[in-house]
DRENDO-1510 file (C-alpha; in Angstrom, 1 decimal, always signed):
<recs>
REC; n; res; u; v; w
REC; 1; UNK; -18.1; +12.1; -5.7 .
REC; 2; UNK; -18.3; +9.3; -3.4 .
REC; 3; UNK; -15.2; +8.3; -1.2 .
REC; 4; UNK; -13.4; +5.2; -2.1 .
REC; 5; UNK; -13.4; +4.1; +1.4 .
REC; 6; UNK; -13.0; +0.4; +1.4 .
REC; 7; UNK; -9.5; +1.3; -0.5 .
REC; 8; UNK; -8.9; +3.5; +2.5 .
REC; 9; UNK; -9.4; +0.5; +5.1 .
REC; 10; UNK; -7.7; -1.6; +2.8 .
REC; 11; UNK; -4.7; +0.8; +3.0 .
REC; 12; UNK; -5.1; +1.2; +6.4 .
REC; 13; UNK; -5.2; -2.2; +7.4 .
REC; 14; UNK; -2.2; -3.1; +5.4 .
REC; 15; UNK; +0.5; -0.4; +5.9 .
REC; 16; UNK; +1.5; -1.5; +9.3 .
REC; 17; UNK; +2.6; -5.1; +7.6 .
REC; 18; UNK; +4.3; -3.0; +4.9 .
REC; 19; UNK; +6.0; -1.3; +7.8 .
REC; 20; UNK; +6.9; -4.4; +9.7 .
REC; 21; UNK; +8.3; -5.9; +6.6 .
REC; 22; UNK; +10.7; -3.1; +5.4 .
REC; 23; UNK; +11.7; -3.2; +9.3 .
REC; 24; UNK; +12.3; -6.5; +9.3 .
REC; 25; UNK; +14.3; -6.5; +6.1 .
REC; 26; UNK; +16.7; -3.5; +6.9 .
REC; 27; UNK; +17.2; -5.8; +10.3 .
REC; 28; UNK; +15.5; -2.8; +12.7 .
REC; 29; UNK; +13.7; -5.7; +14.2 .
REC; 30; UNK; +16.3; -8.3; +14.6 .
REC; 31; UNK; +18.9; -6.0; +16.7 .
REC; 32; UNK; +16.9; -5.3; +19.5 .
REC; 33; UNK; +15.6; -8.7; +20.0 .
REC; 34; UNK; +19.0; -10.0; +19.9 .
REC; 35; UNK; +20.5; -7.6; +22.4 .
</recs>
């Protein structure tokens, strides 16, 4: 069985904007740049 890899890039690539953008919505982001 071969190894879907360009769906593991994919997911790789993209997590760390998922990341940012729950951060930024639950205000992590905004409170430290503010203070």
């Amino acid at each position: 069985m071969m190894t879907p890899l360009p769906y593991i890039v994919i997911f790789g690539f993209s997590t760390p904007f998922i990341i940012l953008a729950i951060a930024f919505a639950n205000g992590w982001i905004k409170a430290p740049l503010i203070r």
